[in-house]
C-alpha atoms as one frame of an Amber mdcrd trajectory, in Angstrom:
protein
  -0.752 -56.697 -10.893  -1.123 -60.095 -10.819  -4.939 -61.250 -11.547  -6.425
 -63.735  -8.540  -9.125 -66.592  -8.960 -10.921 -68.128  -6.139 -11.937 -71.635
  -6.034 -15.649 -71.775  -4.201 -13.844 -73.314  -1.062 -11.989 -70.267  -1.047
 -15.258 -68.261  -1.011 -16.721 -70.686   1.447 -13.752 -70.065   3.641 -13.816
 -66.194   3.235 -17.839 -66.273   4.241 -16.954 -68.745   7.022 -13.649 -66.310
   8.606 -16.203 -62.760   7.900 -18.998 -64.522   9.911 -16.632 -65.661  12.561
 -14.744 -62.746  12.886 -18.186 -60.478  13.118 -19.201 -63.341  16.107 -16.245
 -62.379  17.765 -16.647 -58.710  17.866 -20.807 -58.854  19.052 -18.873 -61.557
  21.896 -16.319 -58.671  22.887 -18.964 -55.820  22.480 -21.287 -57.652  24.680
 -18.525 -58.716  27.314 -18.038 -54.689  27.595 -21.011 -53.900  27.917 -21.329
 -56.326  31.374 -18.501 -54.793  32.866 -15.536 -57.377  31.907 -14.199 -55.822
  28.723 -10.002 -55.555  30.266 -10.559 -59.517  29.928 -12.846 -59.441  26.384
  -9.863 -56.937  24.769  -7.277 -58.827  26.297  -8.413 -62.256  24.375  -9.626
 -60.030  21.423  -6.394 -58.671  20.368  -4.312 -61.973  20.594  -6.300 -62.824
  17.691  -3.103 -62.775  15.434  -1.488 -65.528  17.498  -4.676 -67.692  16.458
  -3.993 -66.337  12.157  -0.516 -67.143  12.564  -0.785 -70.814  14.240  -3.497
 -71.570  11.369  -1.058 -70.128   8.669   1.186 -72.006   9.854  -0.052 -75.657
  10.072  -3.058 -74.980   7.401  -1.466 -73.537   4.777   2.276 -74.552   5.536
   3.484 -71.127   5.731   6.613 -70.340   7.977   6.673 -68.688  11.432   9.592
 -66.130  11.553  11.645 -65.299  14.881   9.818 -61.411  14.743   6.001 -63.648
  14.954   7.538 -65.836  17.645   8.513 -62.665  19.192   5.090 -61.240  18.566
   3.193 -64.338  20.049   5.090 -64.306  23.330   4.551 -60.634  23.758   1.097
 -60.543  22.799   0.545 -63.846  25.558   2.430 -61.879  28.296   0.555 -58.600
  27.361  -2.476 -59.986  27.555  -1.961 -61.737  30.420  -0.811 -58.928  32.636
  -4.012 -57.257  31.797  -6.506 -60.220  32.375  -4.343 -60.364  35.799  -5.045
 -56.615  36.690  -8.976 -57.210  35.763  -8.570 -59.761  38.395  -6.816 -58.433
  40.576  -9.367 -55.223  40.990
């Protein structure tokens, strides 16, 4: 197992993402709760488009042709169901 360090920016930036992350959820809980949570799930769970795009240009890691894949499925997906929220 191979032993990890962490810099304090990488603290800082672990804090920062937790807090962020917890924001998001009260957001989605709260967006149930007033009757529009097709829409608040819908946005919630392309949040690995958004951890993929950062990986990508922050931290210069590739994008493979299964995440592409995943990113235009999770788009349509989630657009299909913010359409039927609409739509009703």
């Amino acid at each position: 197992m191979a032993s990890e360090t962490f810099s304090s920016l990488d603290v800082g930036l672990i804090i920062a993402g937790g807090l962020v992350e917890s924001l998001g959820m009260m957001v989605c809980i709260y967006a149930t709760s007033i009757g529009i949570g097709g829409i608040a799930f819908a946005l919630t769970n392309t949040c690995c488009i958004y951890v993929t795009l950062f990986n990508f240009f922050a931290m210069g890691q590739g994008i493979t042709l299964a995440q592409v894949s995943g990113i235009i499925l999770t788009l349509a997906g989630a657009s299909v169901v913010a359409a039927q929220e609409q739509i009703h």
